[in-house]
C-alpha positions as CSV (number, residue, x, y, z in Angstrom):
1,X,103.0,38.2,11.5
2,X,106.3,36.7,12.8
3,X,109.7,38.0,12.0
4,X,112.1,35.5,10.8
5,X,114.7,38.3,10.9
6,X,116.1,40.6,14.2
7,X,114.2,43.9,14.3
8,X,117.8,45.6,13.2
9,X,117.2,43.8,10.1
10,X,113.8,44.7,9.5
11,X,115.4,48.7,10.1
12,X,118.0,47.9,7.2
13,X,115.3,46.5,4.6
14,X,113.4,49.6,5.3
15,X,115.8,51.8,5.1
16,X,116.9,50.8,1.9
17,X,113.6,50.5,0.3
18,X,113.5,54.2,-1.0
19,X,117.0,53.8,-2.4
20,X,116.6,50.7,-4.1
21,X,112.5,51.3,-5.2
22,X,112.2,55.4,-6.0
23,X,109.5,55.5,-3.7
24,X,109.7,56.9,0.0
25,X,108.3,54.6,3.1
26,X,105.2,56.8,3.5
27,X,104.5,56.1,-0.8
28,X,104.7,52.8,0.4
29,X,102.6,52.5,3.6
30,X,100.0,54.5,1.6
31,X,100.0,51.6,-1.1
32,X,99.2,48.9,1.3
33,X,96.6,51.1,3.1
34,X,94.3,51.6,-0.3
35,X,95.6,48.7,-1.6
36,X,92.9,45.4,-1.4
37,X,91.3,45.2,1.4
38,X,93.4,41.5,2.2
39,X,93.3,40.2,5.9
40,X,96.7,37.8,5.7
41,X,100.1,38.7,5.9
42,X,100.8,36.6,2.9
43,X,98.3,37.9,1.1
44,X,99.3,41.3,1.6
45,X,103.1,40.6,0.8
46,X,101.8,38.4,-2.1
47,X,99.8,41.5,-3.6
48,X,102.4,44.1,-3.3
49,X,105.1,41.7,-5.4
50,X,102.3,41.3,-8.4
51,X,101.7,44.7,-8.1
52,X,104.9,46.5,-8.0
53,X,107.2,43.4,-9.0
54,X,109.2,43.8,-5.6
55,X,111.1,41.6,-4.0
56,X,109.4,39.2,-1.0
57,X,112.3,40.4,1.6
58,X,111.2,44.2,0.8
59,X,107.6,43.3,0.5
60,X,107.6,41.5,3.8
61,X,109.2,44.5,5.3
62,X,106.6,46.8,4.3
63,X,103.6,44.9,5.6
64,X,105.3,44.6,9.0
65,X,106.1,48.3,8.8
66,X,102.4,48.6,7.7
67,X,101.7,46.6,10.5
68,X,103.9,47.9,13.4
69,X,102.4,51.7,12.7
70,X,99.1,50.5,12.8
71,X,99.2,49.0,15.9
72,X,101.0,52.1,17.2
73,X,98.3,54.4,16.7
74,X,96.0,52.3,18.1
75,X,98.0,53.1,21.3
């Protein structure tokens, strides 16, 4: 998935995510990771706003998040 935003950003959204949804990162990452077993970025972001009636930004945010620590323990 491309950023359209700096990586600073991305930090911001994700750091305000607990604050603004009641739920802590990890809650989050663990929702994407049982969610449906979705392939796109898109579809992923898509799913988590339906679901949990989230904004795109924060929803986007997540799934790169999602993304980024995935790849990292790949490492």
């Amino acid at each position: 998935m491309t950023l359209m935003y700096s990586a600073e950003t991305h930090q911001n959204l994700i750091s305000r995510i607990p604050a603004v949804t009641g739920r802590s990162i990890d809650d989050w990452l663990h929702a994407v990771a049982e969610g449906p077993g979705l392939h796109r970025c898109e579809e992923k972001i898509e799913w988590l706003r339906r679901e949990y009636e989230i904004s795109y930004g924060y929803a986007k945010a997540l799934v790169h998040e999602f993304d980024l620590r995935r790849a990292a323990a790949r490492m």
